[in-house]
N, C-alpha and C positions, 0 to 999 in steps of 0.2 A: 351237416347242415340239414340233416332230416326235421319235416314236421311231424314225425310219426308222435303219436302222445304216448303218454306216460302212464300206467295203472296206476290211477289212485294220487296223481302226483297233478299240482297247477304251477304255470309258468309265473316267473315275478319281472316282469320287463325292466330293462335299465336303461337300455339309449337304442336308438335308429340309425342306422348305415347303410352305408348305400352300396349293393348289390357288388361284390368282387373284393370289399375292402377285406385287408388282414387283419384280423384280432390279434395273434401274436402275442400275446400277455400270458403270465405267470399268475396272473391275480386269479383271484378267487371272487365268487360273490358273497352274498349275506349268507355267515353260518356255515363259511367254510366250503357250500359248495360249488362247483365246477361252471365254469360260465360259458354255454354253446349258443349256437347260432340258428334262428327260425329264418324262415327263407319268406315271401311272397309279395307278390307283384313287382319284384326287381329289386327291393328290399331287404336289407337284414335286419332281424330283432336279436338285440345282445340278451338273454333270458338266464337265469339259472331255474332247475326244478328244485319243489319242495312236495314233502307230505302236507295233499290237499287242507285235509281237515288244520293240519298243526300250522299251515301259512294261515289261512281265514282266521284262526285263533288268537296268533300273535297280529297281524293284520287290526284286530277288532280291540286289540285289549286298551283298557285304560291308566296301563301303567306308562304313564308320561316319563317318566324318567327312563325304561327300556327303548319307546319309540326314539326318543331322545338322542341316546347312540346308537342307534339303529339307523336314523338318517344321517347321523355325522360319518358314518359309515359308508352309508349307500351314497354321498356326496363325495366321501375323499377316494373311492373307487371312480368313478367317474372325474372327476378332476386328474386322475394318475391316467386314466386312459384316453383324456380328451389332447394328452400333452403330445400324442403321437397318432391319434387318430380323429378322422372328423365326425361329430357324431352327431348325434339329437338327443336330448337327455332325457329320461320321462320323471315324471311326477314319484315320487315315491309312493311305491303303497300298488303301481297299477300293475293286475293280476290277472292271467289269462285260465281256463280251464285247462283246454293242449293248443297243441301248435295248430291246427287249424281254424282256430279260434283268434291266431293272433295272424298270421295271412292272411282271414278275411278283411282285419281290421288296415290289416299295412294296403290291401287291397282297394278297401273303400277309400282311402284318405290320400292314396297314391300321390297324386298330383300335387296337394299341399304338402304330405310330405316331403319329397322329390323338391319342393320350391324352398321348403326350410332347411334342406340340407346344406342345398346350394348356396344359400343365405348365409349359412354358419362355417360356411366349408375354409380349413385354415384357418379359421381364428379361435381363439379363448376370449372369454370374460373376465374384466377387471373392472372390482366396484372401488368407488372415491369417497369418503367419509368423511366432509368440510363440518368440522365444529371451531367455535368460538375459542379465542384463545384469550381465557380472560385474566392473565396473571397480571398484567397493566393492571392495575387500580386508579379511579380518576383521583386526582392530586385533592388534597385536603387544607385549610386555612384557619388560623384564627381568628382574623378580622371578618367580623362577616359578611364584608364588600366582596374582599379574596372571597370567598366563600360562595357567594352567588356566581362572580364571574367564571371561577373554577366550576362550576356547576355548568354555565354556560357551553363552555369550552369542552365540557364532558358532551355534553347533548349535541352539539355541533359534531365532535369526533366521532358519537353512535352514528350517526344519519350518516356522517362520509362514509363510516363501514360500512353496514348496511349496505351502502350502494355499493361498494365494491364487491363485497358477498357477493353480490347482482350477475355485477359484471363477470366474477371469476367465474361463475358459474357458468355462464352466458358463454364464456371462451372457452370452457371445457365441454361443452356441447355443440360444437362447432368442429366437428371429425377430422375435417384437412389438417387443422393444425398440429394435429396431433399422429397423425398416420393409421387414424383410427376408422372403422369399416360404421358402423353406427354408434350414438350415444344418446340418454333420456336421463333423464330424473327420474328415483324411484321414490316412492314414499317414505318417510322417515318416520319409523317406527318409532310406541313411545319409549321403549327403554332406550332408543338413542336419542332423542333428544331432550332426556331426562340427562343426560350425559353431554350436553351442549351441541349435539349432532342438528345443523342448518339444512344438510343437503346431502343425497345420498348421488350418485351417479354411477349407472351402469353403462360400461364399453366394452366395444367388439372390437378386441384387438389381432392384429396377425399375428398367429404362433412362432415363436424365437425370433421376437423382436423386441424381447423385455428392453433389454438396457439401453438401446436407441427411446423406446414409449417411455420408460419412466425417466431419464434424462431431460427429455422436454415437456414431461407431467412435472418434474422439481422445477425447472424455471419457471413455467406459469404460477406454480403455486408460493414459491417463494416471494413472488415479488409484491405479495398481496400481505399486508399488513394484520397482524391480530385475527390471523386463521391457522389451524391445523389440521392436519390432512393424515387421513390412516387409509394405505392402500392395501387392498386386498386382490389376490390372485398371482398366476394366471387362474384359472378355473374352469368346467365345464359351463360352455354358454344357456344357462338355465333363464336368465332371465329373457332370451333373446330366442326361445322355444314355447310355441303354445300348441301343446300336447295337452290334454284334458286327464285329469286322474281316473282312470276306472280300475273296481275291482269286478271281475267274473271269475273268481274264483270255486265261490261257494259253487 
């Protein structure tokens, strides 16, 4: 747990933990190498080292398809170690010069950190992805009375969904129910709602208690007419972390 730095070498941050916890993982970090532990203010930083120059490089590049899996990456690291450890996730991309560089920063921020961890502490994130389920077709006529009224009947059945979207939503934001620690609406990006995505929701769940949470996440969502639901997690609590991206590497 030394901060002594590195010749020539910057740290690449992963998560924040709180001072005594075990790492205990076989994992490796990005590129294979070794993932140690910077110490300060009571603090740990989960780091691996890299050659300065060749992180700032890859870091800067604009080949979108490397950074690409390169986050899928530095994400399913941290998901595999959020499932036994409590953590704080950082930003991908944030880069320290040496380890005195990153205890000052665990130092300045001490106190919110120290409040976010306790925030997170024992639970995972699991997101909710409510799209329209539009395999129903409104019914069709050849008289063109049937025709209007069918119409009718269609417009009438929008507006009751609609409200119900409302409500589901409404009741999966509502924590007690669900034995959940916080929950929010996220933005709904556009490739997902190019894909009939209404409503994104992010939850702070407690760690191995999937099948009790998803048990009473199926009945709430089943009982909801002409919606589908794609859950994702458990996961590293990333959205329920506001840690600011920095690079100091160069």
């Amino acid at each position: 747990m030394s901060n002594q730095s590195k010749q020539n070498q910057a740290a690449l941050l992963y998560a924040i933990i709180a001072e005594g916890t075990q790492l205990n993982t076989v994992n490796t970090g990005l590129f294979g190498m070794k993932l140690e532990i910077v110490t300060g203010g009571g603090l740990n930083a989960i780091v691996s080292w890299h050659e300065a120059s060749a992180l700032t490089e890859v870091l800067g590049k604009e080949n979108e398809d490397q950074i690409k899996d390169l986050v899928i990456d530095y994400h399913t690291l941290l998901n595999e170690l959020s499932a036994h450890v409590d953590l704080l996730p950082v930003r991908f991309g944030t880069a320290f010069p040496d380890g005195d560089a990153i205890a000052r920063h665990l130092e300045t921020n001490l106190d919110d950190l120290k409040s976010q961890i306790s925030r997170v502490r024992g639970h995972q994130e699991w997101t909710i992805l409510l799209s329209e389920n539009t395999r129903d077709e409104a019914p069709s006529a050849a008289d063109p009375k049937d025709y209007l009224r069918a119409r009718q009947l269609a417009k009438k059945a929008k507006l009751e969904a609609e409200k119900g979207r409302v409500d589901l939503v409404n009741k999966l934001l509502v924590p007690h129910d669900l034995g959940v620690a916080e929950a929010w609406c996220d933005t709904v990006s556009k490739e997902s709602a190019a894909q009939g995505v209404f409503a994104t929701i992010k939850l702070l769940v407690q760690r191995s208690t999937d099948q009790a949470f998803l048990a009473k996440l199926s009945a709430i969502i089943e009982g909801e007419a002409g919606v589908d639901a794609s859950v994702i997690g458990p996961e590293a609590p990333f959205a329920f972390a506001r840690i600011e991206s920095q690079n100091d590497a160069a």
